[in-house]
C-alpha positions in Angstrom: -0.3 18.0 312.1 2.2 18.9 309.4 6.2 18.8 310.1 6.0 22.1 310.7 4.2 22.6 313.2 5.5 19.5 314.9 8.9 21.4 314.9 7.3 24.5 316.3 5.8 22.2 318.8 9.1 20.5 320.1 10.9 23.3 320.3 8.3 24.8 322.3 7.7 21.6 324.4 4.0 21.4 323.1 2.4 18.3 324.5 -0.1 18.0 322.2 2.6 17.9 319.5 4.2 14.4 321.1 0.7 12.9 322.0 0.5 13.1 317.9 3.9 12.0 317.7 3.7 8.9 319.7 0.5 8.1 318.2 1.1 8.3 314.9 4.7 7.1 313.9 4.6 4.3 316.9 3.0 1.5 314.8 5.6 2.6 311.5 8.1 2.7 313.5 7.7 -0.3 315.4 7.4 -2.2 311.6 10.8 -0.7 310.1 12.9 -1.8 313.0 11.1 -5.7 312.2 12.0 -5.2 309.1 15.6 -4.0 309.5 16.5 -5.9 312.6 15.5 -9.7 311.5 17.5 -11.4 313.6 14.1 -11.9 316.1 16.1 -10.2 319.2 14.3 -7.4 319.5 10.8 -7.7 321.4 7.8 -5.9 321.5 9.2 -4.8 324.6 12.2 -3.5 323.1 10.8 -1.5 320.4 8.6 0.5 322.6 11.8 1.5 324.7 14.1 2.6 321.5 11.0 4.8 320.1 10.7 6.0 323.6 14.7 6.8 323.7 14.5 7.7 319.9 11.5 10.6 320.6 14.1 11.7 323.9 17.1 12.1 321.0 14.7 13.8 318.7 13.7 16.4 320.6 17.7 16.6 321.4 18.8 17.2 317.9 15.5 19.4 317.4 16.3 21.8 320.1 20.3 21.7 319.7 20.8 22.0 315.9 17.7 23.8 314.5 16.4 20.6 312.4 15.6 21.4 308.7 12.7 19.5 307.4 13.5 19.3 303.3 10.0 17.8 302.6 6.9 16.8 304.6 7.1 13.3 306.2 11.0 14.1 306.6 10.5 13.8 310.7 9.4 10.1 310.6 12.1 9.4 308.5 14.7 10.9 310.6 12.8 9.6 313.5 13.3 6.1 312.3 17.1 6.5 311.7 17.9 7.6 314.9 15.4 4.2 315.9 17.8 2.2 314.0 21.2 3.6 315.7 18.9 3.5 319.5 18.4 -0.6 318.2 21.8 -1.0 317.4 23.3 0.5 320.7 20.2 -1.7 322.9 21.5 -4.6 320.7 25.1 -3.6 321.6 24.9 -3.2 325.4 22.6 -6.2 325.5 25.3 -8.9 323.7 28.2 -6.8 325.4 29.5 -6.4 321.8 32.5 -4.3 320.8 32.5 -0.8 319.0 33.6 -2.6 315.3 30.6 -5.3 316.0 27.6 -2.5 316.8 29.4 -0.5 313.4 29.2 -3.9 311.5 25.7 -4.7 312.4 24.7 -1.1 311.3 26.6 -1.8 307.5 24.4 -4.6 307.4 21.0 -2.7 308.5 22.2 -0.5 305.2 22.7 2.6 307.4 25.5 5.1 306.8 26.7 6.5 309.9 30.7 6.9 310.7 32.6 5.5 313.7 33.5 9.0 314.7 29.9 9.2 314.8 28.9 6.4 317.0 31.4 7.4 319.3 30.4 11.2 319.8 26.4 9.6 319.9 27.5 7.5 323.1 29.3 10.1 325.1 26.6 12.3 324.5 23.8 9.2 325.7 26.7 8.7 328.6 26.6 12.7 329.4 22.7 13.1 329.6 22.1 9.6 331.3 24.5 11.1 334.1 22.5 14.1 334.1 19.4 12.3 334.4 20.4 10.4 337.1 21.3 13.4 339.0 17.9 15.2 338.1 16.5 11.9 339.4 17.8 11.9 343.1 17.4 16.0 343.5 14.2 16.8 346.5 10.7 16.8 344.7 9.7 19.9 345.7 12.7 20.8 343.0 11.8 18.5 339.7 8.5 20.1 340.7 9.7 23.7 339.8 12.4 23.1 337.4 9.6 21.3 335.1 6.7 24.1 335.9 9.6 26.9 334.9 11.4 25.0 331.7 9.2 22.5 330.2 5.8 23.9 330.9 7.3 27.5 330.6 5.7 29.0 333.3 5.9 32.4 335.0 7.2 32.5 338.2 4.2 34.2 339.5 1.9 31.1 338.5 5.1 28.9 339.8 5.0 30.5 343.5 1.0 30.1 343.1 1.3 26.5 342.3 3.5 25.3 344.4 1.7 28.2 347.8 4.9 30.3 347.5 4.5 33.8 348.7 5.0 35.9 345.6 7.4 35.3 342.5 10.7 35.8 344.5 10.2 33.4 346.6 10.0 31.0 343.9 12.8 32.4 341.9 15.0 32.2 345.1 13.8 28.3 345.7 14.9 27.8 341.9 18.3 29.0 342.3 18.6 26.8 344.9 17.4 24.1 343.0 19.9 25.0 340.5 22.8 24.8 342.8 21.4 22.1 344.7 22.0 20.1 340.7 25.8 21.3 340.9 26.1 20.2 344.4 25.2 16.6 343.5 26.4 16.5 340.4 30.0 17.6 341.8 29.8 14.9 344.4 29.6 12.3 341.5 32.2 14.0 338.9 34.4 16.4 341.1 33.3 19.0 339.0 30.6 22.0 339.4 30.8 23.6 335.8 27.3 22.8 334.8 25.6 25.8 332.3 21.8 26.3 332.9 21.2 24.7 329.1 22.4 21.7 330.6 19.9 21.0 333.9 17.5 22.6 331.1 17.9 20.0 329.0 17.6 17.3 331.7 14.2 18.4 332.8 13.0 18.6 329.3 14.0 14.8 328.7 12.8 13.6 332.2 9.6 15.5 331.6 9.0 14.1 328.1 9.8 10.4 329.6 6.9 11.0 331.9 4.6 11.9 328.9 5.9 9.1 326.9 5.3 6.3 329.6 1.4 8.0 329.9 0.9 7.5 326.5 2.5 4.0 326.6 -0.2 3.3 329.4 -2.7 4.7 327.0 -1.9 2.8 323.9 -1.5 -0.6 326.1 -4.9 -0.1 327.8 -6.7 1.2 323.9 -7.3 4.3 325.2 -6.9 6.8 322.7 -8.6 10.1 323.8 -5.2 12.0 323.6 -5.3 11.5 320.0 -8.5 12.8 319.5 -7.9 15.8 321.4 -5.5 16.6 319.3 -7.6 16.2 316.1 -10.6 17.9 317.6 -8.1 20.8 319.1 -7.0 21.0 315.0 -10.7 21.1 314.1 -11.4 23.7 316.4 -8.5 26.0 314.6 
């Protein structure tokens, strides 16, 4: 698949587009953070959770600023930057550093970001963690919906079917439910119900691409690569 239409595919939550993702910039990926963080403290282990929480940014920065790709191959690369500020944040939280330590460690990884930078990178990560977490503790029968109707983009018609509603207003009354149902717990945490729909939007997009993420990590750990080929043979087919 070309940048292109892996673009085209995040926006459009196209899991086919992250199955080729994962398996094809995992391995690189993996071998530029060895080679950038030498220091031995990052394990196997590690790795496979920043490109996991590197993909989740990705898709961020894809949907929220409209990602230009100058030249083909451009996605890995930005891919792997974001891996190496995801490394230096793990790294970070895991030696209880300060701020001017994590920024030092990322002069001497050779990468350019700014302080100001940093900072707005963790509030966001702090702001869609909280979000998460109340995604997380809302009913089933809610994440259920809310990933049918804005990751998988489905009508509500085929919703209500799925999930033996009556008809289509019965599931769009259960989602606005769901939706306040969010608010409700998210104002319980924070004292605070202002909560746009882009935000519980963009929480079901990053819990549903964890989900995919962790099958494919299941997949790669047990050599079972039929994903991958679907995705070639699905090309073939076009």
């Amino acid at each position: 698949m070309t940048d292109s239409q892996l673009l085209i595919g995040i926006i459009e939550n196209d899991e086919r587009a992250w199955r080729y993702i994962y398996h094809n910039m995992r391995i690189g990926f993996a071998s530029i953070l060895v080679q950038e963080f030498t220091d031995g403290k990052l394990r196997k282990e590690d790795i496979e959770d920043i490109f996991q929480e590197s993909l989740v940014v990705l898709m961020r920065k894809v949907k929220s600023s409209g990602l230009v790709i100058p030249r083909e191959g451009a996605i890995f690369s930005y891919l792997t930057e974001i891996g190496k500020r995801t490394a230096c944040n793990f790294l970070r939280k895991q030696s209880h550093l300060s701020s001017t330590d994590a920024v030092t460690i990322l002069d001497k990884q050779h990468y350019t970001g700014k302080d100001n930078d940093m900072a707005a990178e963790e509030k966001q990560q702090t702001e869609n963690e909280f979000l998460d977490r109340v995604f997380d503790s809302m009913p089933a029968e809610c994440r259920q919906l809310l990933k049918l109707f804005y990751w998988e983009r489905k009508p509500m018609d085929d919703i209500a079917s799925i999930l033996g509603m009556r008809n289509a207003d019965s599931a769009k009354t259960k989602k606005s439910k769901c939706m306040n149902k969010f608010k409700d717990i998210a104002a319980q945490l924070i004292e605070s119900d202002e909560f746009a729909e882009d935000a519980v939007r963009a929480a079901v997009e990053r819990a549903a691409l964890r989900e995919l993420l962790e099958e494919e990590r299941f997949y790669a750990e047990n050599g079972i690569s039929l994903a991958a080929l679907d995705i070639e043979e699905d090309k073939k087919d076009k």
